[in-house]
KOLSEFI-534684 format. One line per field, with one value per atom (N, C-alpha, C): atom name; z negated, y, x. Coordinates in nm, 2 decimals. Example, Ala and Ser with C-alpha at 12.3 -4.5 7.8 and 13.67 -1.06 7.14 Angstrom:
! KOLSEFI-534684
atom c(N,CA,C,N,CA,C)
Z c(-0.78,-0.78,-0.78,-0.71,-0.71,-0.79)
Y c(-0.57,-0.45,-0.33,-0.22,-0.11,0.00)
X c(1.32,1.23,1.32,1.28,1.37,1.29)
END
This chain:
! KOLSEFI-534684
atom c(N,CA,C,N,CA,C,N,CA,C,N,CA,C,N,CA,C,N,CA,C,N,CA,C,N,CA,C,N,CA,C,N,CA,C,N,CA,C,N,CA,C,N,CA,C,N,CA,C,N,CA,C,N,CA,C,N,CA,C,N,CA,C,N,CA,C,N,CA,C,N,CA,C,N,CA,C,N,CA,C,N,CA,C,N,CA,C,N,CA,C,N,CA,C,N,CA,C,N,CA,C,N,CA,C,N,CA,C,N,CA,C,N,CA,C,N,CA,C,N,CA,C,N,CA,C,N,CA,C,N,CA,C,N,CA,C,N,CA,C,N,CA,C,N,CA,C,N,CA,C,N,CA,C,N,CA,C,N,CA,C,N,CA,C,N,CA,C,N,CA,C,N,CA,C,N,CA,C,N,CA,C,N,CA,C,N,CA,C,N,CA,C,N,CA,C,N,CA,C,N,CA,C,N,CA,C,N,CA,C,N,CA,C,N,CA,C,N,CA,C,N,CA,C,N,CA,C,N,CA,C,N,CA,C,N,CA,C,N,CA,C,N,CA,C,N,CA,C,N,CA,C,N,CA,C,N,CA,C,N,CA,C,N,CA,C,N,CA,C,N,CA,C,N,CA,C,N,CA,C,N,CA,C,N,CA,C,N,CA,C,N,CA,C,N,CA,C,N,CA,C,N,CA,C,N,CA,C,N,CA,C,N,CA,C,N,CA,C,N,CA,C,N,CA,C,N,CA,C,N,CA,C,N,CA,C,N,CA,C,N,CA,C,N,CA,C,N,CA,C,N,CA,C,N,CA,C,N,CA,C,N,CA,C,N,CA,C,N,CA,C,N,CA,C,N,CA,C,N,CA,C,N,CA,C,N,CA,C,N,CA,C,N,CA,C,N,CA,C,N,CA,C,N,CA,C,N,CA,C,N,CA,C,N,CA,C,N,CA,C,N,CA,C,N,CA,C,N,CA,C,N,CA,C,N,CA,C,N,CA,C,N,CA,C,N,CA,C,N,CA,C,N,CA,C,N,CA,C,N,CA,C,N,CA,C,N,CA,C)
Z c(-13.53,-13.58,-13.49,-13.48,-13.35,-13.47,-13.37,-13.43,-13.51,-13.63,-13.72,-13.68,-13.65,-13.65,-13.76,-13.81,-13.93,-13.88,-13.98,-13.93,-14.08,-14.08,-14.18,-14.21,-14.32,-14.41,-14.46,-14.43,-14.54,-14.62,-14.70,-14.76,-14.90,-14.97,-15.12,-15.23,-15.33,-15.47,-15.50,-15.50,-15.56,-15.50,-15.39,-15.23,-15.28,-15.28,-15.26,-15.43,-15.52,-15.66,-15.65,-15.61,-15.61,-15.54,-15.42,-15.32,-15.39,-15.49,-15.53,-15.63,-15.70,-15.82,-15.76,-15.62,-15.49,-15.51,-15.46,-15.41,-15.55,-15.68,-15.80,-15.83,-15.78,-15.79,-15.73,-15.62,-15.50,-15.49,-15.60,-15.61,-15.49,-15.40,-15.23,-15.32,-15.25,-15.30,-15.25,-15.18,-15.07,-15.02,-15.03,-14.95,-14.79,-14.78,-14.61,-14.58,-14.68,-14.66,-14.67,-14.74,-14.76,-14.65,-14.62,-14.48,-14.37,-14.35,-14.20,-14.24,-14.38,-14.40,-14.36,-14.41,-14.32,-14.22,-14.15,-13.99,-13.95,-13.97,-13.91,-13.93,-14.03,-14.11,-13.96,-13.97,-13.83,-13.70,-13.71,-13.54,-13.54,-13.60,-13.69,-13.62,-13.70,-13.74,-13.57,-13.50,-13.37,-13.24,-13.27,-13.22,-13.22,-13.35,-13.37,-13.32,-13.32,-13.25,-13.12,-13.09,-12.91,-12.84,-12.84,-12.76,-12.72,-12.62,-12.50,-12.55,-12.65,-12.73,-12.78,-12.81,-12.85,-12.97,-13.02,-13.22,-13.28,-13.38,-13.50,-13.59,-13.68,-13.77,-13.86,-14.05,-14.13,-14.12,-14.15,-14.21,-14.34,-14.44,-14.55,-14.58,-14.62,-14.65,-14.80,-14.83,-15.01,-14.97,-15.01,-15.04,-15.11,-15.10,-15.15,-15.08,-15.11,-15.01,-15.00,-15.04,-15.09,-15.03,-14.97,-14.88,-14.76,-14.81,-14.63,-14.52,-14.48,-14.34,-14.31,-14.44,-14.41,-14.35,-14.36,-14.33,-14.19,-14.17,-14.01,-13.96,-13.97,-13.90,-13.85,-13.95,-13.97,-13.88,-13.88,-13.81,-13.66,-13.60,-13.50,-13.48,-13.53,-13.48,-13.39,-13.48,-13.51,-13.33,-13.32,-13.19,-13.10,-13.13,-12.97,-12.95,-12.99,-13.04,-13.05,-12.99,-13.02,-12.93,-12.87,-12.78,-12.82,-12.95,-13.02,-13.19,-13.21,-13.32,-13.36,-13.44,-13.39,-13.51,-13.62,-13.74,-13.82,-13.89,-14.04,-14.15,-14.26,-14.38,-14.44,-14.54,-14.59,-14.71,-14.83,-14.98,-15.08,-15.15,-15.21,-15.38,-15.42,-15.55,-15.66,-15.62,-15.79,-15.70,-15.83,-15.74,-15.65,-15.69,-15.60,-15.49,-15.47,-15.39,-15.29,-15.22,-15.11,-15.04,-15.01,-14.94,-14.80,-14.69,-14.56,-14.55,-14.49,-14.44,-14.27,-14.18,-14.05,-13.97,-13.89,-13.85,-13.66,-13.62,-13.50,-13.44,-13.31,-13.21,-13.06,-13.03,-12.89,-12.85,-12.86,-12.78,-12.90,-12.96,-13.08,-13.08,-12.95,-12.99,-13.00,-12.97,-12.93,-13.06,-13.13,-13.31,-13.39,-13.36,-13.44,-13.45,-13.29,-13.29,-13.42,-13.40,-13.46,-13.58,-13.67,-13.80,-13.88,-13.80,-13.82,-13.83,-13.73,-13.73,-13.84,-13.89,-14.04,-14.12,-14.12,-14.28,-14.33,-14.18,-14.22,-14.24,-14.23,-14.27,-14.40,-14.40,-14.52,-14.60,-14.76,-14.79,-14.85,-14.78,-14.76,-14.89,-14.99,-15.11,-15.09,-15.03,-15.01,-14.91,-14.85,-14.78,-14.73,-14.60,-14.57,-14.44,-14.37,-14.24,-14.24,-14.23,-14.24,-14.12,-14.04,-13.89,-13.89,-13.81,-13.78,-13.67,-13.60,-13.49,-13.47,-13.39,-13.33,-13.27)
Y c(6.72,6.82,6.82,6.94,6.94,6.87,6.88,6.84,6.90,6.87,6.98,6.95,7.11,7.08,7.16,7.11,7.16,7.27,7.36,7.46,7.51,7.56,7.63,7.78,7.80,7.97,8.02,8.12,8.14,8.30,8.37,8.44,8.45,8.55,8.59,8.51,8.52,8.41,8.52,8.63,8.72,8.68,8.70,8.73,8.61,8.52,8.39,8.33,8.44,8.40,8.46,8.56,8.66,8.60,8.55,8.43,8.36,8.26,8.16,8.23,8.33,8.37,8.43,8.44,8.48,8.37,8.25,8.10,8.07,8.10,8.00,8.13,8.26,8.32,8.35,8.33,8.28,8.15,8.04,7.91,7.84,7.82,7.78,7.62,7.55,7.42,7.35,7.46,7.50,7.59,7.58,7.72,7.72,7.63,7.60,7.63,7.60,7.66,7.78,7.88,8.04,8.06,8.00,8.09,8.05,7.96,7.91,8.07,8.04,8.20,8.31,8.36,8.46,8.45,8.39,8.38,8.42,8.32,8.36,8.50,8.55,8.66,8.80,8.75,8.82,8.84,8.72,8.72,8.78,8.79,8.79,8.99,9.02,9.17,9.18,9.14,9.16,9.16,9.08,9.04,9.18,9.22,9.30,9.42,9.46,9.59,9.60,9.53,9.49,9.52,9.62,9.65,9.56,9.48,9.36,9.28,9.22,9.11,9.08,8.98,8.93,8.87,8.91,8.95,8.89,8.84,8.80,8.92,8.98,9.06,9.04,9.06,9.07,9.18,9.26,9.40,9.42,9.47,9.42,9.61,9.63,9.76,9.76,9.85,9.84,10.01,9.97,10.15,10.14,10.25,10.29,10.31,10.20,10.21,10.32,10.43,10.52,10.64,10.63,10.74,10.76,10.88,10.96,10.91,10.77,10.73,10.67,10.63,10.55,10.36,10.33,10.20,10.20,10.31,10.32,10.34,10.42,10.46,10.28,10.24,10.12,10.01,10.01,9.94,10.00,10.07,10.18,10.14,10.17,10.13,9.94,9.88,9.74,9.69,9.79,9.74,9.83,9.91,9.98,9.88,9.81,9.72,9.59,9.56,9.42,9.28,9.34,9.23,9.22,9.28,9.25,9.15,9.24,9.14,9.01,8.95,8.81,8.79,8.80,8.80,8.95,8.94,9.01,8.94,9.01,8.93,9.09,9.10,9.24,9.14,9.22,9.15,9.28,9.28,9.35,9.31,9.36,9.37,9.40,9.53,9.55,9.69,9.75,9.88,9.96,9.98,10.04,10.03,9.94,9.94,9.78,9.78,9.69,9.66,9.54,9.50,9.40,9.49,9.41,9.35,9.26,9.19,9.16,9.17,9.21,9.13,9.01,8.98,9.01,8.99,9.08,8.99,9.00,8.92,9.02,9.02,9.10,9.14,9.25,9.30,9.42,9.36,9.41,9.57,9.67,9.83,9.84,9.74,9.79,9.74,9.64,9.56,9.69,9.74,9.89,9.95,10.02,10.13,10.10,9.99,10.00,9.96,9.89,9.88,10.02,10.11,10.24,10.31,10.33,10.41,10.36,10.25,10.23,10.26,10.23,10.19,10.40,10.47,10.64,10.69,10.60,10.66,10.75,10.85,10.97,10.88,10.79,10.68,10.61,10.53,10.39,10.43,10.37,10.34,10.31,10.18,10.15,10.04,10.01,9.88,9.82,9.72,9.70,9.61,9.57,9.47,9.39,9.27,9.16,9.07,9.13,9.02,8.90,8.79,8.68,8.67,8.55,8.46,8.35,8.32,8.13,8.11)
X c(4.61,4.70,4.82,4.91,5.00,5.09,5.21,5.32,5.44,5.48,5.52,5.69,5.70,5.92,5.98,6.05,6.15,6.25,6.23,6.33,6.44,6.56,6.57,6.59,6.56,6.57,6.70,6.73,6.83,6.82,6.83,6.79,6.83,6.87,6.95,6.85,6.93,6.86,6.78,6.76,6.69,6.55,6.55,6.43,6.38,6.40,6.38,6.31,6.38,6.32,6.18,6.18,6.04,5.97,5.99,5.91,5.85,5.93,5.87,5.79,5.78,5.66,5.59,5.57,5.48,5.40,5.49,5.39,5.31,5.35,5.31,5.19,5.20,5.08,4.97,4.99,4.90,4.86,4.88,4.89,4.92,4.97,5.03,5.13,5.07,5.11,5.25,5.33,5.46,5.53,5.63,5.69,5.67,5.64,5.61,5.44,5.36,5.24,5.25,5.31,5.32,5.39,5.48,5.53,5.46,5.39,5.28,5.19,5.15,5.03,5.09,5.20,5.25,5.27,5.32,5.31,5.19,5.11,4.95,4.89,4.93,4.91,4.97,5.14,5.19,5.08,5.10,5.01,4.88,4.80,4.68,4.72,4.77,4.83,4.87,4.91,5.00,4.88,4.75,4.67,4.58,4.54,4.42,4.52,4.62,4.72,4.70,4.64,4.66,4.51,4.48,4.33,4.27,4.32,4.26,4.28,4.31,4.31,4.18,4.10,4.02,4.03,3.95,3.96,3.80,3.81,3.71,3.74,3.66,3.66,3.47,3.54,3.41,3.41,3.31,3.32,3.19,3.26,3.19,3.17,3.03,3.00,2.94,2.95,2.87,2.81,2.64,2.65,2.53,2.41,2.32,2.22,2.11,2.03,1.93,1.93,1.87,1.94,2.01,2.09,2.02,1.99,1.94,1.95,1.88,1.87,2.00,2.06,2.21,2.17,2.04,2.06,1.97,1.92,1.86,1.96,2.07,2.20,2.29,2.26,2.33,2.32,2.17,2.07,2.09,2.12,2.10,2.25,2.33,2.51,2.49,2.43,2.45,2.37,2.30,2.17,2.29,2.33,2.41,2.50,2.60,2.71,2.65,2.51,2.44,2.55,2.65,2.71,2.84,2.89,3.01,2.96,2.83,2.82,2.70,2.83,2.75,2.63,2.67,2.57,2.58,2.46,2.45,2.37,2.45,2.39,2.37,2.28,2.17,2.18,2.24,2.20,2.17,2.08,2.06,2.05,2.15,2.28,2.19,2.12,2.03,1.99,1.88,1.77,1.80,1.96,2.03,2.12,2.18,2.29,2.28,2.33,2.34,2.45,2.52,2.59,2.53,2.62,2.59,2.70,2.79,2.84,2.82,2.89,2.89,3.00,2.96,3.03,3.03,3.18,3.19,3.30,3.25,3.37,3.40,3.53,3.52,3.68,3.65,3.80,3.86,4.01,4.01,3.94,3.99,3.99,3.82,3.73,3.61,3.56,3.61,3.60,3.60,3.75,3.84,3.70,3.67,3.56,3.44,3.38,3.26,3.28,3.35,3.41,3.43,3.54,3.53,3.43,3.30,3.22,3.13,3.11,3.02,3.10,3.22,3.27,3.26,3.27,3.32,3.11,3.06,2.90,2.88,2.82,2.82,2.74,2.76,2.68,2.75,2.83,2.86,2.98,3.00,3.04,3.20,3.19,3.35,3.27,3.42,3.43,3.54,3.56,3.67,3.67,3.78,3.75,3.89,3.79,3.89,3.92,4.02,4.06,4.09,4.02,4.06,4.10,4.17,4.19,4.22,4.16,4.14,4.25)
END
């Protein structure tokens, strides 16, 4: 573990009251753990902004598997893009519907691209993309 330095905050009793019914609802065992998460959260955000950056992202799809050639599309995205993504997971929820889960490593704008082009598939129910970094 690196080594931790102490810093101080300063900020209105108000900011700081809503803070804390931030941390006690998020359950965060610290104010110094909520603020390392935001930070990370920053950089996280600063990281995937930056095209040439190198980015982790989930991308979670829900749709209907019964949609006109929506999971050969899918399938067909996932093989052009075979060198950004690292896994899939295919669950099938009940007769109708399906969730993929998609995970993706690379260079954020080329993450952006193909996250985008499924989640906008005529089909696809809802979804969303969740960025990480190491």
């Amino acid at each position: 573990m690196n080594k931790l330095l102490r810093f101080g905050v300063s900020m209105e009793e108000k900011l700081m009251d809503e803070f804390d019914s931030l941390i006690e609802r998020k359950g965060y065992s610290s104010r110094s753990e909520a603020i390392r998460d935001l930070v990370r959260g920053a950089i996280i955000s600063e990281i995937k902004d930056n095209p040439n950056k190198n980015i982790l992202a989930t991308v979670n799809i829900l749709y209907r598997h019964n949609e006109h050639h929506l999971s050969d599309t899918l399938a067909d995205l996932q093989h052009q893009n075979h060198k950004s993504i690292i896994s899939t997971t295919h669950i099938h929820l009940d007769r109708d519907n399906c969730l993929e889960v998609i995970i993706l490593k690379g260079k954020s704008s080329k993450i952006k691209e193909v996250a985008e082009k499924m989640l906008s598939l005529k089909g696809v129910l809802n979804g969303g993309v969740i960025f990480s970094a190491k």
